[in-house]
C-alpha positions as a Markdown table, in Angstrom:
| # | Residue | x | y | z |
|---|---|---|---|---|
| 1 | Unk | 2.8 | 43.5 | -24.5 |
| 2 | Unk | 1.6 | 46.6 | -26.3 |
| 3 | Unk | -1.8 | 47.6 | -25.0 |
| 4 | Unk | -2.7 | 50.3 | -27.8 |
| 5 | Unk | -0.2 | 50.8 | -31.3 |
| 6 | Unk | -0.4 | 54.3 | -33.1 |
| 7 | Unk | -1.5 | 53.1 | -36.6 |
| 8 | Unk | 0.0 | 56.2 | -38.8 |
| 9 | Unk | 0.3 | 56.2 | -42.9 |
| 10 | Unk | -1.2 | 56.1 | -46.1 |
| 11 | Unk | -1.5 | 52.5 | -48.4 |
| 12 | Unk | -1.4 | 53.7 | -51.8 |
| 13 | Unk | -3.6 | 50.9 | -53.1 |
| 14 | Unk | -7.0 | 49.2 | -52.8 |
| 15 | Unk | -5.0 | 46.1 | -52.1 |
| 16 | Unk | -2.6 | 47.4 | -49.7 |
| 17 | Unk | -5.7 | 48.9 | -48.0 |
| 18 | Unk | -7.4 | 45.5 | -47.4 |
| 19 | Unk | -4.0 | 43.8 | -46.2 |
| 20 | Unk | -4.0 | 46.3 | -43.8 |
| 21 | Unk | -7.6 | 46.0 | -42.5 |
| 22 | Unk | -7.2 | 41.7 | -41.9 |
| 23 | Unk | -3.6 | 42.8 | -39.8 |
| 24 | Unk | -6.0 | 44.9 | -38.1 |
| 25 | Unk | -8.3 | 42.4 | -37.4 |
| 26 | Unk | -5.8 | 40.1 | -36.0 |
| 27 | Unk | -4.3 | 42.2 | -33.8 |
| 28 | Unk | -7.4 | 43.1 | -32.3 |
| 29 | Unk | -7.9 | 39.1 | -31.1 |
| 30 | Unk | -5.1 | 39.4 | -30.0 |
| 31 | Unk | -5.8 | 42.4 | -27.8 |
| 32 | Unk | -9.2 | 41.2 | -27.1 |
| 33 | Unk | -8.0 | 38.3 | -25.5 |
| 34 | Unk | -4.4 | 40.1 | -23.4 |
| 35 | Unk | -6.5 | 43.6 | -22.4 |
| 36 | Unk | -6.9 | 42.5 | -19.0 |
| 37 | Unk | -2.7 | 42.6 | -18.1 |
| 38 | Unk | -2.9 | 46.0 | -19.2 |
| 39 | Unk | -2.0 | 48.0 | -15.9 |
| 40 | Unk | -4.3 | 51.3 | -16.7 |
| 41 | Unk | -7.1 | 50.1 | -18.1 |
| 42 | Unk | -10.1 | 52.1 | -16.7 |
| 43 | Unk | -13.3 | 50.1 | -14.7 |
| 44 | Unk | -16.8 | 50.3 | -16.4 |
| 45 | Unk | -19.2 | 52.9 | -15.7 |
| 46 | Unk | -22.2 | 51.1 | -13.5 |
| 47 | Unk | -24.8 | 53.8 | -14.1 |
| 48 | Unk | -26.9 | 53.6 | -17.3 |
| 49 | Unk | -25.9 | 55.7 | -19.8 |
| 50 | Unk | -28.4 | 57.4 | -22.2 |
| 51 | Unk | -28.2 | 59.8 | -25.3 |
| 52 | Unk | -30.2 | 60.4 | -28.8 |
| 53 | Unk | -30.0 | 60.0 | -32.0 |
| 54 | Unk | -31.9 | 61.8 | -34.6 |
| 55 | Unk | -31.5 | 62.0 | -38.6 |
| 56 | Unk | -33.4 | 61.8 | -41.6 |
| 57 | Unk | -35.2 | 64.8 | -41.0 |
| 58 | Unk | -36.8 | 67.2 | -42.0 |
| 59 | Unk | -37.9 | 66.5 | -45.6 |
| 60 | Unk | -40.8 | 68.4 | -45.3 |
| 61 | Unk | -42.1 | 72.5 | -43.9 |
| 62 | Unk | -44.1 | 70.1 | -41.7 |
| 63 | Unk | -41.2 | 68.2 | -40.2 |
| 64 | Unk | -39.2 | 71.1 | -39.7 |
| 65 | Unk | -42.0 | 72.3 | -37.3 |
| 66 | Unk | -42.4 | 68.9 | -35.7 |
| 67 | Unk | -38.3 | 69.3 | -35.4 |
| 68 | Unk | -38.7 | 72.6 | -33.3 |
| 69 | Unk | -41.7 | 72.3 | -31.8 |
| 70 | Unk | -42.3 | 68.3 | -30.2 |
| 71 | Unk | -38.1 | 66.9 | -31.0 |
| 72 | Unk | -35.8 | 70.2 | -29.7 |
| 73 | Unk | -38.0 | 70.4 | -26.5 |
| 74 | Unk | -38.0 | 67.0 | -26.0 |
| 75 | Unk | -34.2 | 66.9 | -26.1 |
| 76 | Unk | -33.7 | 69.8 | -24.4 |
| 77 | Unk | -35.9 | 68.3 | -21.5 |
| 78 | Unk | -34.5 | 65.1 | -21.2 |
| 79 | Unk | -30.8 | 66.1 | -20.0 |
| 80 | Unk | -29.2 | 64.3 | -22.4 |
| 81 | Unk | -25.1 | 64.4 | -22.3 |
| 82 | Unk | -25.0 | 64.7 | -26.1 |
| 83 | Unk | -27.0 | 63.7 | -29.6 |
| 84 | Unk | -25.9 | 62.0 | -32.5 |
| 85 | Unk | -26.9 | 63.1 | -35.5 |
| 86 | Unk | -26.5 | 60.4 | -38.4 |
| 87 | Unk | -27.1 | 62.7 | -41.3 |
| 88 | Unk | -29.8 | 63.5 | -43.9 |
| 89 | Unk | -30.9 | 66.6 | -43.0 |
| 90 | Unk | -33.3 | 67.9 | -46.0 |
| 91 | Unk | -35.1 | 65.8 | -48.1 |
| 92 | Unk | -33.2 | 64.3 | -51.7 |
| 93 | Unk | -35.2 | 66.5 | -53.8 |
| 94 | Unk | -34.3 | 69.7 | -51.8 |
| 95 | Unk | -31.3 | 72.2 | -53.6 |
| 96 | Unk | -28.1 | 72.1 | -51.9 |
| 97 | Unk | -27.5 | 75.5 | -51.6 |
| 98 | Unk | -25.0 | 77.2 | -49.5 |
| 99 | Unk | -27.8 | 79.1 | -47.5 |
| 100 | Unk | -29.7 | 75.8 | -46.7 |
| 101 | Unk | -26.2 | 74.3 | -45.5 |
| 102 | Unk | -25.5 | 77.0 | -42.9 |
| 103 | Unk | -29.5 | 76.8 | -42.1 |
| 104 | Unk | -28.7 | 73.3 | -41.0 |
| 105 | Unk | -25.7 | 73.6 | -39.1 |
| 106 | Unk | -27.2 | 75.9 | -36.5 |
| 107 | Unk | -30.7 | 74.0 | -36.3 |
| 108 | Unk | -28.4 | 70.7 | -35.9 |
| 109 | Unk | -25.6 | 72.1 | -34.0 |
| 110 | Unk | -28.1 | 74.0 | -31.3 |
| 111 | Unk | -30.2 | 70.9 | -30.2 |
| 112 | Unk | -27.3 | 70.8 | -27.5 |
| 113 | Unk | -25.0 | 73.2 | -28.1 |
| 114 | Unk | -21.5 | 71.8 | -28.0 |
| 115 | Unk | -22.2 | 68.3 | -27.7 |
| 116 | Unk | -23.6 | 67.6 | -31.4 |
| 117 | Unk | -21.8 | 64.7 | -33.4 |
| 118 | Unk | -22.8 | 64.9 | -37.0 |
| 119 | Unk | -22.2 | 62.3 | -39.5 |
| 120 | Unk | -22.9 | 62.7 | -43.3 |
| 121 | Unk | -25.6 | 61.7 | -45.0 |
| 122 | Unk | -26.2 | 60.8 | -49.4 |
| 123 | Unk | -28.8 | 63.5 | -49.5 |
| 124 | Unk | -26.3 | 66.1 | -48.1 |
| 125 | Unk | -23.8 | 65.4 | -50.5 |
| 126 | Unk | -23.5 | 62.7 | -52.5 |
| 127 | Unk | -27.2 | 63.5 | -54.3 |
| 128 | Unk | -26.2 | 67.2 | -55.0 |
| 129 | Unk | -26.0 | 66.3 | -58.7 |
| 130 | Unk | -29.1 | 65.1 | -59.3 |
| 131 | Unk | -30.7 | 66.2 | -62.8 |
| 132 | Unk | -33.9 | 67.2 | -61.1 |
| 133 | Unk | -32.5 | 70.0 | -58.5 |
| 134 | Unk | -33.2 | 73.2 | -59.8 |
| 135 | Unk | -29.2 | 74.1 | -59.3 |
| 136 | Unk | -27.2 | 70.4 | -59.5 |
| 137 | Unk | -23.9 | 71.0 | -58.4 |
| 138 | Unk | -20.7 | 69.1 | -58.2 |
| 139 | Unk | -20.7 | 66.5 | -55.0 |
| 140 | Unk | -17.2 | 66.6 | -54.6 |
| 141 | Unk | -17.3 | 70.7 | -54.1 |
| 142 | Unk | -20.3 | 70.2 | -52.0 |
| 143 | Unk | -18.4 | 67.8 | -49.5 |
| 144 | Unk | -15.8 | 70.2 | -49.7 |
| 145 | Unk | -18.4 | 72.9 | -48.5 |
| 146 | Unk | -20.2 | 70.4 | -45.8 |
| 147 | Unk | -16.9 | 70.2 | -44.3 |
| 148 | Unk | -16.0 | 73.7 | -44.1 |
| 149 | Unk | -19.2 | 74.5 | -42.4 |
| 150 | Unk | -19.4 | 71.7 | -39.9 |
| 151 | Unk | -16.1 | 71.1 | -38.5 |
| 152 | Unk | -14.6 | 74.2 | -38.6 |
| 153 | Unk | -14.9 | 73.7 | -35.0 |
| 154 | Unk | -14.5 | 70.7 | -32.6 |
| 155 | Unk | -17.2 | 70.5 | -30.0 |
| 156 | Unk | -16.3 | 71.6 | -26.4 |
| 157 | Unk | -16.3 | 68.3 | -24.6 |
| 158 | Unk | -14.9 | 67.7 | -21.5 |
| 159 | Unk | -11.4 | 66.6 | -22.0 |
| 160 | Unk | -12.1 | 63.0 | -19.9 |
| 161 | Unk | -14.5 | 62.0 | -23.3 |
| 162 | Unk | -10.9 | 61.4 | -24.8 |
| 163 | Unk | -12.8 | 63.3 | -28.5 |
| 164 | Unk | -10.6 | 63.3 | -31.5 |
| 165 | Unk | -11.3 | 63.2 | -35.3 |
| 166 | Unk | -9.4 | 61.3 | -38.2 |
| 167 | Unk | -6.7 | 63.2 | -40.3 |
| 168 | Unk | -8.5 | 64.6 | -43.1 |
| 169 | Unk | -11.5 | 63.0 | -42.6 |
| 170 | Unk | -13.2 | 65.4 | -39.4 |
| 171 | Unk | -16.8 | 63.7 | -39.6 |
| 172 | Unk | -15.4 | 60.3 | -38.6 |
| 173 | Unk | -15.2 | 61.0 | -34.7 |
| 174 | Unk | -14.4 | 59.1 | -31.8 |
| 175 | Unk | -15.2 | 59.7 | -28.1 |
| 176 | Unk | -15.7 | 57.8 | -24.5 |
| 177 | Unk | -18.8 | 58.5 | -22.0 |
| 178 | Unk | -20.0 | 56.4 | -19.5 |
| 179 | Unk | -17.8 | 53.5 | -19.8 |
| 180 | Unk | -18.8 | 53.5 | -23.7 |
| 181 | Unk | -17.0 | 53.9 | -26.7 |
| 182 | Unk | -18.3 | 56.2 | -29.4 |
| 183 | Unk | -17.7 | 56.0 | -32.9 |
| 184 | Unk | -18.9 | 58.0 | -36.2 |
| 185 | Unk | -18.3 | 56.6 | -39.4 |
| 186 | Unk | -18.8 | 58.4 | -43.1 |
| 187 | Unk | -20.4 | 55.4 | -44.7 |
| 188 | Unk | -23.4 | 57.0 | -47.1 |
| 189 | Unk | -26.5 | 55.9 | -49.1 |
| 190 | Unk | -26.3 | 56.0 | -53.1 |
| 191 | Unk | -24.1 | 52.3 | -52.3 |
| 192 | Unk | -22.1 | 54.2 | -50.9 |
| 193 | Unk | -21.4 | 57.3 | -53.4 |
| 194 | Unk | -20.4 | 54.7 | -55.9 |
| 195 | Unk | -23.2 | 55.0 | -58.3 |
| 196 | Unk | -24.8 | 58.0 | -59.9 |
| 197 | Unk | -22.0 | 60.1 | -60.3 |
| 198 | Unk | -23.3 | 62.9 | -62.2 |
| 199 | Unk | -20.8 | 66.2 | -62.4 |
| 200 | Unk | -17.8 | 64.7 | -61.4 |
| 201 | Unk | -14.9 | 62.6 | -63.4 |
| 202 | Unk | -16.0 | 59.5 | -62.7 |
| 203 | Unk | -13.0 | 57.7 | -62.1 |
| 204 | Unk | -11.9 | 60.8 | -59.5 |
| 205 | Unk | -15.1 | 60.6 | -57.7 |
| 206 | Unk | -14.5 | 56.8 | -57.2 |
| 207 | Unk | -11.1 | 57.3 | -55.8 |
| 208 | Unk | -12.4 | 59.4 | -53.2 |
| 209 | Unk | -14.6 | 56.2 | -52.6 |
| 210 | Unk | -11.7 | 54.3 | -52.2 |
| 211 | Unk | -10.1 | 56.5 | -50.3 |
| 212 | Unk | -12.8 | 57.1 | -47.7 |
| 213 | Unk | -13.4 | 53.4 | -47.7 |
| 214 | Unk | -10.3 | 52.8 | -46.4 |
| 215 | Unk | -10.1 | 55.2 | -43.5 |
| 216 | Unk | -13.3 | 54.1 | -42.8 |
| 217 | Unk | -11.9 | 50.7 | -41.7 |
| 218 | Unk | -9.0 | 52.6 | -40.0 |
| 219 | Unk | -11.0 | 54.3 | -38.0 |
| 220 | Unk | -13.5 | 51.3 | -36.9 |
| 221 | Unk | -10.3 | 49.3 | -36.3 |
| 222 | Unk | -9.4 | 51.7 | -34.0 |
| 223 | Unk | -12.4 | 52.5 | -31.9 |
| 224 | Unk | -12.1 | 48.6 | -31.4 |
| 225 | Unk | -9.1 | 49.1 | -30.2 |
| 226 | Unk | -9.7 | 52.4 | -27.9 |
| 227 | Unk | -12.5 | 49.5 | -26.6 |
| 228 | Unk | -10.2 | 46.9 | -25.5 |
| 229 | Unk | -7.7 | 49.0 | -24.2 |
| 230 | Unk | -10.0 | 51.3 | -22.1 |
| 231 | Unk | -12.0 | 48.3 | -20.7 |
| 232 | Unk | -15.3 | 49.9 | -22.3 |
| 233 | Unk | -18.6 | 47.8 | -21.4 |
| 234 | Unk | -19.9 | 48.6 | -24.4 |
| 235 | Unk | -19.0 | 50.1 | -28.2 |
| 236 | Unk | -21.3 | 52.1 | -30.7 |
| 237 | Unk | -20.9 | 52.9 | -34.0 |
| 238 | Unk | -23.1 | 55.5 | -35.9 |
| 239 | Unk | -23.3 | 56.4 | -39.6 |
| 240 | Unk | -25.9 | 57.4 | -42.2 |
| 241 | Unk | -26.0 | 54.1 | -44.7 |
| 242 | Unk | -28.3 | 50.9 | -44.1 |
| 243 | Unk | -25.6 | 48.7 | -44.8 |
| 244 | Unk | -28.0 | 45.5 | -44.4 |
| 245 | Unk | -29.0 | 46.7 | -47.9 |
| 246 | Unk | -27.2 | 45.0 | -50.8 |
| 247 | Unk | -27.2 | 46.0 | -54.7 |
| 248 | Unk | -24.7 | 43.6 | -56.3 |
| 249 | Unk | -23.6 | 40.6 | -54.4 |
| 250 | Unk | -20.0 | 40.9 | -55.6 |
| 251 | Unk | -17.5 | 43.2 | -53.6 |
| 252 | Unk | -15.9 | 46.2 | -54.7 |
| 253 | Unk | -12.4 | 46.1 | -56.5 |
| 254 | Unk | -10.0 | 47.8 | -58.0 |
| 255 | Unk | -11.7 | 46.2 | -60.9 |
| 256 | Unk | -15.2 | 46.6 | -60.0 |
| 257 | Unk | -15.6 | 49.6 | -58.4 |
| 258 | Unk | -19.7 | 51.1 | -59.1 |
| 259 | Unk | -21.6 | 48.1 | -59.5 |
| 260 | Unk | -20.7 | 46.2 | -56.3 |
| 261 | Unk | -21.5 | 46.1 | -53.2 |
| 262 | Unk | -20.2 | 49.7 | -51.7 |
| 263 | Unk | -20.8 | 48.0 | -48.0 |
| 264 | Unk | -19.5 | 44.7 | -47.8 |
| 265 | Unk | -16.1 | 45.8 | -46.1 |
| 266 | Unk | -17.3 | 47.7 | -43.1 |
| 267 | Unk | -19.8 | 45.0 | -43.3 |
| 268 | Unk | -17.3 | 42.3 | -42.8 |
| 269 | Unk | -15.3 | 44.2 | -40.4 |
| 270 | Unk | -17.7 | 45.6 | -38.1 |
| 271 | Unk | -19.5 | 41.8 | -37.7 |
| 272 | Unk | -15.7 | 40.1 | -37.7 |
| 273 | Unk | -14.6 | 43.1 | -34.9 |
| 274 | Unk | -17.3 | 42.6 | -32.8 |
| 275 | Unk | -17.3 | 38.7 | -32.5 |
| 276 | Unk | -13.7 | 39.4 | -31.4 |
| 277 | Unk | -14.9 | 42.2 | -28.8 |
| 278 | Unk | -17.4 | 40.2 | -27.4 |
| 279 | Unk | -19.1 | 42.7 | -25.6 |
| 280 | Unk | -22.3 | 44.8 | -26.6 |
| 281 | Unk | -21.9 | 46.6 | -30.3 |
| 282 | Unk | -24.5 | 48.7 | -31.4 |
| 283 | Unk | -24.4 | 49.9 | -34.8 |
| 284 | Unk | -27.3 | 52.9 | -35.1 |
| 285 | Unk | -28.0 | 54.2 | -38.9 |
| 286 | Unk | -30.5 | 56.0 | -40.7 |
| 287 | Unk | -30.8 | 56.1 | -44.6 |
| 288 | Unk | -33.9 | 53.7 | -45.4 |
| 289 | Unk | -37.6 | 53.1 | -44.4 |
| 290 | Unk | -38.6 | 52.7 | -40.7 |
| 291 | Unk | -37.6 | 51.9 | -37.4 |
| 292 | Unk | -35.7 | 48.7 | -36.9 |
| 293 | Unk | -34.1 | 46.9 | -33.7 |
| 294 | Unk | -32.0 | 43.9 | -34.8 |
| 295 | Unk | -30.2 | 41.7 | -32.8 |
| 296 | Unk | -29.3 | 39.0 | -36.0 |
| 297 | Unk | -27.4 | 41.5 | -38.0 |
| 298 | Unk | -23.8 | 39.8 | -36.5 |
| 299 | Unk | -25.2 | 36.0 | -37.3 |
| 300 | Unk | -24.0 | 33.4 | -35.2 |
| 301 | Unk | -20.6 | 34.9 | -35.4 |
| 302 | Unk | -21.3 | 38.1 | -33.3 |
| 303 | Unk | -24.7 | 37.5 | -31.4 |
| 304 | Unk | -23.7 | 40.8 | -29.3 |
| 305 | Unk | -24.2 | 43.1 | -32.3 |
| 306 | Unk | -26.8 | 45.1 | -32.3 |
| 307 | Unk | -28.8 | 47.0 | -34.8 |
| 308 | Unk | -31.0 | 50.4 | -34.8 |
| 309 | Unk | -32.7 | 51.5 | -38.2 |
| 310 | Unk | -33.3 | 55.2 | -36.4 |
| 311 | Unk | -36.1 | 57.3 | -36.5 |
| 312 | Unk | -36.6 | 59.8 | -39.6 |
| 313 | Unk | -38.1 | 59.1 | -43.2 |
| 314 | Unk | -41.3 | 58.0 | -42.3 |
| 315 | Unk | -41.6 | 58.3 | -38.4 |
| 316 | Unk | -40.8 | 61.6 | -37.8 |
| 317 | Unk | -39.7 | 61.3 | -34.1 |
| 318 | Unk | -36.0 | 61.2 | -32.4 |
| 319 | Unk | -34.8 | 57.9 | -30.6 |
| 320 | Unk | -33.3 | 57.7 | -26.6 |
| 321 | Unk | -30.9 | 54.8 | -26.6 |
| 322 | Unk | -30.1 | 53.5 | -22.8 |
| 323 | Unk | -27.6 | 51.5 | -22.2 |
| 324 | Unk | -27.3 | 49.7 | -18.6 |
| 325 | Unk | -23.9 | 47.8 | -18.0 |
| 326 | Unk | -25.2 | 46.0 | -14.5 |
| 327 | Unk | -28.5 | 45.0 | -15.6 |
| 328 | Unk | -28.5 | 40.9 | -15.7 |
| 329 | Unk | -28.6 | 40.7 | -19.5 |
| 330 | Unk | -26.6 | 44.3 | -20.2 |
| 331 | Unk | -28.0 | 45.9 | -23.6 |
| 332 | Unk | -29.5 | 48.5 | -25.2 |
| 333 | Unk | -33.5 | 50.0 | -25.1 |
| 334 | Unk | -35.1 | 52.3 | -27.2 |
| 335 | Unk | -37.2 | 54.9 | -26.3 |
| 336 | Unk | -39.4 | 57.5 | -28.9 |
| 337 | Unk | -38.9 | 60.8 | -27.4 |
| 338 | Unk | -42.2 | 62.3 | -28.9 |
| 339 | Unk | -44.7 | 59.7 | -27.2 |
| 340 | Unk | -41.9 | 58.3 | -24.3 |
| 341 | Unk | -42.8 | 55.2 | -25.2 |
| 342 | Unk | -41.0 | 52.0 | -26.1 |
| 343 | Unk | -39.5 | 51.6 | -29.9 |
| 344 | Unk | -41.1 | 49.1 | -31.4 |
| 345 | Unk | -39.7 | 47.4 | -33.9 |
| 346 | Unk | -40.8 | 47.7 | -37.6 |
| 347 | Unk | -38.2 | 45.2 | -39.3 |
């Protein structure tokens, strides 16, 4: 029996891709269901576990105050182990300038310093082209640059969070605390980077869609997998897109590749992975409108997925997410960090 397989290589089509992602998925039931003959898997953490979440801010000169004079307080009170930061960090009609890039990285990266997980958001990157910036530039080049400036280093966590990043992908993380599994995944806004491709070939842009796509569902397969083997009580998954929101109801293709639905496969995957898990999945995203707690985002075929539309956009604020493994009905609760009271939900 083979508790955890190295999955190492390249496909070098959209096809070969998604053949790879369903073999995924079926050796995960499969590992779902054998996990416990595994001789070193490690015992659940009993003692709740909580961290934050911010993103989609600030937009504004008055959020930026707000940001540094209520939120990084807040934070820096609370004791937190780490924050997750699930991207958007100016506003869409805000130049993406070099200067305002290396402006964010410290204010993001020094909310706790070394223990910062940053995943991409549209207006970071993706939107760089947009006609009415006063300097559009090319979003590829810009990615380019996002990456250079933040994860040039990897944080300094303590070598039991088991923290590694994906080959050639360095946003898409992966890390253990408290008997959790942690997850980032670079899944963006504009469906996905696969419309309103302004500077950049077209068809060259796309295939960096595809291409991302597909380590995407690498990577989630995997922090699945890191899941099962390690006996986690719990898994969650954080990235910048509301993927709830569909343009075009077919999915993408090799044939159909800007008007389609840029998030059915992670979709799919994340709803089919955690039916198979079983346990609590919380998915936590940023990207549109207001705050959101959703427990019927997996259907009837994974009632233990969770959803958190974060704080940011509209509600200005930063979100503490508990998690509590020997509570009766184990789950997740949401607190604001401004007011330290409840989340409530806006869906």
């Amino acid at each position: 029996m083979v508790c955890e397989a190295s999955r190492k290589g390249k496909r070098d089509t959209f096809r070969e891709e998604s053949m790879k992602i369903r073999r995924g998925m079926r050796n995960l039931l499969i590992a779902a269901t054998a996990f416990a003959a595994c001789g070193t898997v490690a015992a659940a953490a009993a003692e709740p576990v909580r961290f934050v979440v911010i993103g989609d801010l600030p937009y504004s000169a008055d959020q930026y105050r707000t940001l540094e004079t209520e939120l990084r307080p807040g934070i820096a009170k609370g004791g937190f182990p780490f924050v997750v930061h699930v991207g958007d960090f100016k506003g869409g009609g805000v130049p993406c300038s070099d200067e305002g890039l290396e402006r964010a990285y410290r204010q993001i990266m020094s909310l706790i310093p070394e223990r910062v997980f940053y995943t991409p958001g549209d207006n970071d990157w993706t939107d760089c082209d947009r006609e009415k910036l006063n300097a559009p530039i090319s979003e590829l080049k810009r990615l380019d640059r996002l990456r250079e400036v933040f994860y040039s280093k990897s944080p300094a966590v303590p070598e039991g969070w088991h923290y590694r990043r994906q080959e050639d992908y360095p946003e898409n993380a992966m890390w253990r605390f408290g008997g959790i599994q942690f997850a980032t995944l670079h899944v963006v806004g504009t469906k996905n980077g696969r419309v309103e491709i302004e500077l950049d070939d077209k068809s060259t842009a796309l295939d960096a869609v595809d291409a991302r796509d597909a380590a995407n569902a690498r990577w989630l397969d995997s922090a699945f997998a890191s899941a099962v083997t390690s006996a986690a009580s719990a898994l969650v998954v954080a990235m910048q897109a509301d993927i709830t929101k569909v343009g075009w109801d077919r999915k993408c293709s090799r044939k159909h590749r800007a008007k389609c639905d840029g998030f059915a496969s992670v979709r799919d995957q994340l709803i089919v992975a955690s039916a198979a898990f079983r346990k609590p999945v919380l998915l936590v995203h940023g990207d549109t409108g207001r705050y959101c707690i959703d427990r019927d985002f997996g259907g009837d075929a994974a009632p233990n997925l969770w959803r958190l539309n974060s704080a940011g956009d509209w509600i200005v604020d930063a979100t503490v997410i508990e998690f509590d493994p020997s509570a009766p009905d184990a789950g997740f609760s949401f607190i604001r960090i401004r007011e330290n009271v409840p989340l409530e939900s806006l869906c």
